[in-house]
Each structure stands twice: as structure tokens, then as C-alpha cells.
C-alpha positions as CSV (number, residue, x, y, z in Angstrom):
1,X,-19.5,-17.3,7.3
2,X,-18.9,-18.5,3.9
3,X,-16.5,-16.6,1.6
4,X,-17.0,-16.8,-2.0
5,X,-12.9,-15.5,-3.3
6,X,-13.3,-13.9,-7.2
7,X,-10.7,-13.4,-9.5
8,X,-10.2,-12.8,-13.0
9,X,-7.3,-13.7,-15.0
10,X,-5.9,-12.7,-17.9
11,X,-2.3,-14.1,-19.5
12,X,-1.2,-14.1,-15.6
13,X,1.3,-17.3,-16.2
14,X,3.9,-15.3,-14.2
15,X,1.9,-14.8,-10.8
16,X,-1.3,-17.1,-10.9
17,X,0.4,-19.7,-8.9
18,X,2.2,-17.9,-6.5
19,X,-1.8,-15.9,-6.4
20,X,-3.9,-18.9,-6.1
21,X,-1.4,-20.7,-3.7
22,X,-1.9,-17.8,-0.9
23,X,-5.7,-18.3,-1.2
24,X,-6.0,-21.7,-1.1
25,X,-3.1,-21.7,1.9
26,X,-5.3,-19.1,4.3
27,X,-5.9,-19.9,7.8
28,X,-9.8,-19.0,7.2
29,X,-11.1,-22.3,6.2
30,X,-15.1,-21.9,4.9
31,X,-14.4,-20.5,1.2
32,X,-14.7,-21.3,-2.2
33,X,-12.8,-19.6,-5.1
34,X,-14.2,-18.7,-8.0
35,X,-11.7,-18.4,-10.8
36,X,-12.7,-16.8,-14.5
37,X,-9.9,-16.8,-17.4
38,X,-10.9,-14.4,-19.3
39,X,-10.2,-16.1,-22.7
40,X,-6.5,-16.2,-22.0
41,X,-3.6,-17.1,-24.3
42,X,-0.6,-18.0,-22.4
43,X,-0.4,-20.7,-20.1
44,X,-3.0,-19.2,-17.8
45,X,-5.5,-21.9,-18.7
46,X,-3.4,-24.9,-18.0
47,X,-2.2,-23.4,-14.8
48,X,-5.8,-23.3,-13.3
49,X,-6.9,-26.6,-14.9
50,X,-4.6,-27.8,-12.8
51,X,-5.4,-26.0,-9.2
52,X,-9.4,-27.2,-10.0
53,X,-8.3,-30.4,-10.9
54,X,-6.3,-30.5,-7.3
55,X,-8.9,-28.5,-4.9
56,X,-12.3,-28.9,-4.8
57,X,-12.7,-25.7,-3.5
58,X,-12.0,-24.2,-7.1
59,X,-14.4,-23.3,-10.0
60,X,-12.5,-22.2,-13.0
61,X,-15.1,-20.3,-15.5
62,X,-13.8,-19.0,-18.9
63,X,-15.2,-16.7,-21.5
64,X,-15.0,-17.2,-25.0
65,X,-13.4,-13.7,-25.8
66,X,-11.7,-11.0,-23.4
67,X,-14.5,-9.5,-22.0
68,X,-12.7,-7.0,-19.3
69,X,-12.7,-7.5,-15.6
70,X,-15.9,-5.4,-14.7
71,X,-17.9,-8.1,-16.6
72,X,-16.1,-10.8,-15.5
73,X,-16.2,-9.9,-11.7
74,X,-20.1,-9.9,-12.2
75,X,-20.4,-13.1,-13.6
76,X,-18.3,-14.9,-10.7
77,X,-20.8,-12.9,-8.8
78,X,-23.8,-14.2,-9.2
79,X,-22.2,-17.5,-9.1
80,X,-20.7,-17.2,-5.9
81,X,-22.7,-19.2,-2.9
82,X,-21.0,-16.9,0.2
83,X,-22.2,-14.5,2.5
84,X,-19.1,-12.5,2.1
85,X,-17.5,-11.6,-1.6
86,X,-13.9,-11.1,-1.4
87,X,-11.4,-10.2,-4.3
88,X,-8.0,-11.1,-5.0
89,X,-5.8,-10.0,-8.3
90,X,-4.1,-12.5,-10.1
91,X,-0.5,-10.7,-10.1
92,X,-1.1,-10.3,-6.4
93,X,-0.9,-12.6,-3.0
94,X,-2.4,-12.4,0.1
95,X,-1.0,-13.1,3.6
96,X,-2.0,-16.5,5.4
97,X,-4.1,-14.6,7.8
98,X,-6.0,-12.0,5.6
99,X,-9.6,-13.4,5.1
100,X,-9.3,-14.3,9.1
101,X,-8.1,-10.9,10.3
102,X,-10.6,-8.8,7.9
103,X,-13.6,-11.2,9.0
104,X,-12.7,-10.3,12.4
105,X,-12.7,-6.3,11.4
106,X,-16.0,-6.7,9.5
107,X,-17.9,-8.3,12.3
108,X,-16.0,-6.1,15.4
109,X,-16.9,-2.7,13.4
110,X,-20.2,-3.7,12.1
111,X,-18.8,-2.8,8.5
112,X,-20.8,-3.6,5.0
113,X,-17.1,-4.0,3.3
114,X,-13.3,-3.8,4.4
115,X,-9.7,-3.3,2.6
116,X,-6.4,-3.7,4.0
117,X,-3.1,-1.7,3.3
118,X,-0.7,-3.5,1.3
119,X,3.0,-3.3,0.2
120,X,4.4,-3.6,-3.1
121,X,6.2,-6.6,-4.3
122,X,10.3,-5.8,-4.6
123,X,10.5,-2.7,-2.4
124,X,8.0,-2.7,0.2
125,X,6.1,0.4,0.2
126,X,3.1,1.0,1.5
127,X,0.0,1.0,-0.5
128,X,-1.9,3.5,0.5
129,X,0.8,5.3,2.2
130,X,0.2,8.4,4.2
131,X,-2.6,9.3,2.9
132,X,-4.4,6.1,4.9
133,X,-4.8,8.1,7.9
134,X,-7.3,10.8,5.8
135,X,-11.0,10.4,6.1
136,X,-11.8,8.3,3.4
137,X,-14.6,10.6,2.5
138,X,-12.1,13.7,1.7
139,X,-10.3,11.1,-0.3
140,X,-12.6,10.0,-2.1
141,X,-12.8,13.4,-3.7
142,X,-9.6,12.7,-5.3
143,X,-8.9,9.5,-5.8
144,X,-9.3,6.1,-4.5
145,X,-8.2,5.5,-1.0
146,X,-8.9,1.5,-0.8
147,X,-6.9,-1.3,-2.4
148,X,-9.5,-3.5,-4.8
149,X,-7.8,-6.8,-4.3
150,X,-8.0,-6.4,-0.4
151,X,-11.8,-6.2,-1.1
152,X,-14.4,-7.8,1.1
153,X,-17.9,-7.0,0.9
154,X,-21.3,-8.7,2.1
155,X,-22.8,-9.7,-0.6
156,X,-26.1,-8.7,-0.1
157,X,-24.6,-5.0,0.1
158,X,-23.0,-5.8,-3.3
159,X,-26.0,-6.9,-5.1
160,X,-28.4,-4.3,-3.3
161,X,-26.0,-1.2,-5.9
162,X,-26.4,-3.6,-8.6
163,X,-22.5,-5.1,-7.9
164,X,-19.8,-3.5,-10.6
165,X,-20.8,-1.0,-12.9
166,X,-20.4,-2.4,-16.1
167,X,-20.1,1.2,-17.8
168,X,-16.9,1.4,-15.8
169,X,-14.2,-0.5,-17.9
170,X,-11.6,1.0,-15.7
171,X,-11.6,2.2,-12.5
172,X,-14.5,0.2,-11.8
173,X,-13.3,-0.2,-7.6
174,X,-13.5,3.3,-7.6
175,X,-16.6,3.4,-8.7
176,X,-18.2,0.9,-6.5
177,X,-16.7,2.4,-3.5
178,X,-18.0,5.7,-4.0
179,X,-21.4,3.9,-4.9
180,X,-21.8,2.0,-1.6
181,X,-20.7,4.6,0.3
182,X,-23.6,7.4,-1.4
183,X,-25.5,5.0,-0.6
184,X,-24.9,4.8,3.3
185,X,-22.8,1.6,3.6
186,X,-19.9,1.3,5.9
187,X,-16.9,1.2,4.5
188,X,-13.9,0.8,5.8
189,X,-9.8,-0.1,5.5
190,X,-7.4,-2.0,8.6
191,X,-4.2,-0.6,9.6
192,X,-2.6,-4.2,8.5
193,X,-0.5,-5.1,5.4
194,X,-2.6,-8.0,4.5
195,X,-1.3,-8.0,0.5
196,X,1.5,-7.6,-1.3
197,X,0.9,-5.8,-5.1
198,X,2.9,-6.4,-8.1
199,X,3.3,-2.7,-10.0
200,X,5.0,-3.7,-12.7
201,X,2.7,-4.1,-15.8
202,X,-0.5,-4.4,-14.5
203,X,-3.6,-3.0,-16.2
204,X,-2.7,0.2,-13.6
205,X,0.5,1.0,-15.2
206,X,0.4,0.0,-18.8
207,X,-3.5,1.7,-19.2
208,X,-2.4,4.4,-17.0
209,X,-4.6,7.0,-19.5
210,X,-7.5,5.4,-19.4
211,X,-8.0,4.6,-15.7
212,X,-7.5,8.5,-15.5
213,X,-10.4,8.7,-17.7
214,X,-12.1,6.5,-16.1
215,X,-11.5,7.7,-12.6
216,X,-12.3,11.6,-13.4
217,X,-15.8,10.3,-14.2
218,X,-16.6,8.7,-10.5
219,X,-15.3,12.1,-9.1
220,X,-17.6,13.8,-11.1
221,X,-20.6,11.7,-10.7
């Protein structure tokens, strides 16, 4: 099966190459990655030029202004040509064998979408950590049990709830897991650390308020 990769970057000059280099370097060979800068103003766009420029596998995409990553996740969306959808942050990598080894989950459990665990970059913790071993649908009451960037969806099961809710500038994972699974799709997260997260300065830390906001409506919805 086809996997169409989506990311959306954002003055990520630090950890795009490092990002785009674990994609491009998976075991899993049928994908294409779809790439948008969302109007960036470091190096970001030069960086990707680039990776397209090297890798025919790469479509690089760019907005004329910031536009948010709910939007932008959309757009690469409806331009992306797989059967499966998966995500990947651009201050994040993935391990060589993480599109193989969820592919194989998907198909083995009959699943609509998987996520992975993941550590965090520097010390190694585990993302999520014990709370993992909850059922996902008591932890969806409080908070989001699934890592976004470990994402991969069928993308019929995407389109089908109308992909990312674009009312959702934050928090907008937790908002289309809890809409899939309302809506009866399987859903569910492997027992590997497929990803490694960077926690320092991402839109999780520094808009920390506002993904609260954000989040507080999906548990109330």
C-alpha cells in the first residue's frame, strides 16, 4: 500500500533535516512525502528546496502566509495519492522501521488508524508513559492518549469525518481522535518506540495555554 507522509513546517531549520532524513531513510519503500512550509522565515525553505530537488519522492508546497497546521495538514491532504496518510513533525524523527512495523499492526489488527509510543529526544522518556496501558477510551476523557506525529490513518477513514477540524487551531489530533473513534473507527497505539519527540519549544510547550483551551473543548464536545 501506498503511503502519502504529511508534514508541515514552520522555521524548523534546526530539525528538518535530521526530520526529513528519517523519512526518506525508512525500510518501507512505496511512499511519497508531502512537505508544506508554511510561509517560513528561516532557512526552512532552502533546506527543503533542496531534499525536492534531491528525491523525487518529495513535494514541497508553501503558503503565502502562516496559515496554522490544521489547514495546512488538509491541504497536503487532499493532495496526497496514498491509501494510507501518515504524519510526521518536523522537530521530530522516526525510526528506520516505523511505517513498516505500523503497516504490519494496521493490517494484523484490522485497525482504521495506528500510533506508536515514542521517547523524548535528550532523556529518553517515554511518551505516553504509564498511562499507555489505560483503555484509550477512559483516556480520552482526559486527555490525549496517542502521539500525532506517530499517526497513520486510511485515508478513506480520514476523509469519511471530513479530515482535521479546521475550528481546532490547537489540539486538532485530539480532536480527530476522539472524532474517528465517536464515529466507530478502530483506533489504536503499538507497544513500540517508533519516534523520538523533541520538547523543547515546540508549539506544545511555548502555546501551552491555548492547547489547554483547545483541548477542554474536545472533552466537552
Amino acid at each position: 500500500m501506498k503511503i502519502s507522509i504529511v508534514m508541515s513546517v514552520f522555521n524548523n531549520s534546526k530539525t528538518l533535516k535530521r526530520s526529513i532524513e528519517s523519512i526518506l531513510n525508512q525500510d518501507y519503500e512505496n511512499f511519497e512525502f508531502l512537505i508544506m512550509n508554511d510561509c517560513s522565515n528561516d532557512s526552512s525553505k532552502e533546506i527543503l528546496k533542496n531534499f525536492e530537488n534531491k528525491d523525487s519522492r518529495i513535494k514541497i508546497f508553501h503558503n503565502k502566509k502562516n496559515i496554522g497546521l490544521t489547514k495546512s495538514l488538509n491541504i497536503l491532504i487532499d493532495n496526497a495519492t496514498g491509501q494510507l496518510i501518515a504524519r510526521q513533525d518536523a522537530d521530530d524523527y522516526s525510526s528506520k522501521d516505523r511505517l513498516s512495523t505500523q503497516v504490519a499492526f494496521l493490517r494484523e489488527h484490522n485497525l482504521d488508524a495506528c500510533t506508536s509510543r515514542s521517547k523524548i529526544i535528550g532523556n529518553g522518556k517515554a511518551r505516553p508513559g504509564l498511562s499507555f496501558y489505560l483503555p484509550i477510551k477512559f483516556s480520552m476523557r482526559y486527555k490525549n492518549p496517542f502521539i500525532h506525529g506517530t499517526l497513520l490513518i486510511k485515508k478513506d477513514a480520514l476523509i469519511e469525518i471530513e479530515k482535521y477540524d479546521e475550528n481546532f487551531y490547537y489540539a486538532q489530533d485530539y480532536k480527530l481522535f476522539k472524532d474517528l473513534i465517536d464515529k466507530g473507527y478502530k483506533v489504536n497505539s503499538l507497544n513500540k518506540f517508533l519516534y523520538f519527540l523533541n520538547t523543547e519549544d515546540n508549539i506544545s510547550s511555548i502555546m501551552k495555554k491555548e492547547q489547554n483551551f483547545y483541548a477542554k473543548l474536545v472533552r466537552n464536545s
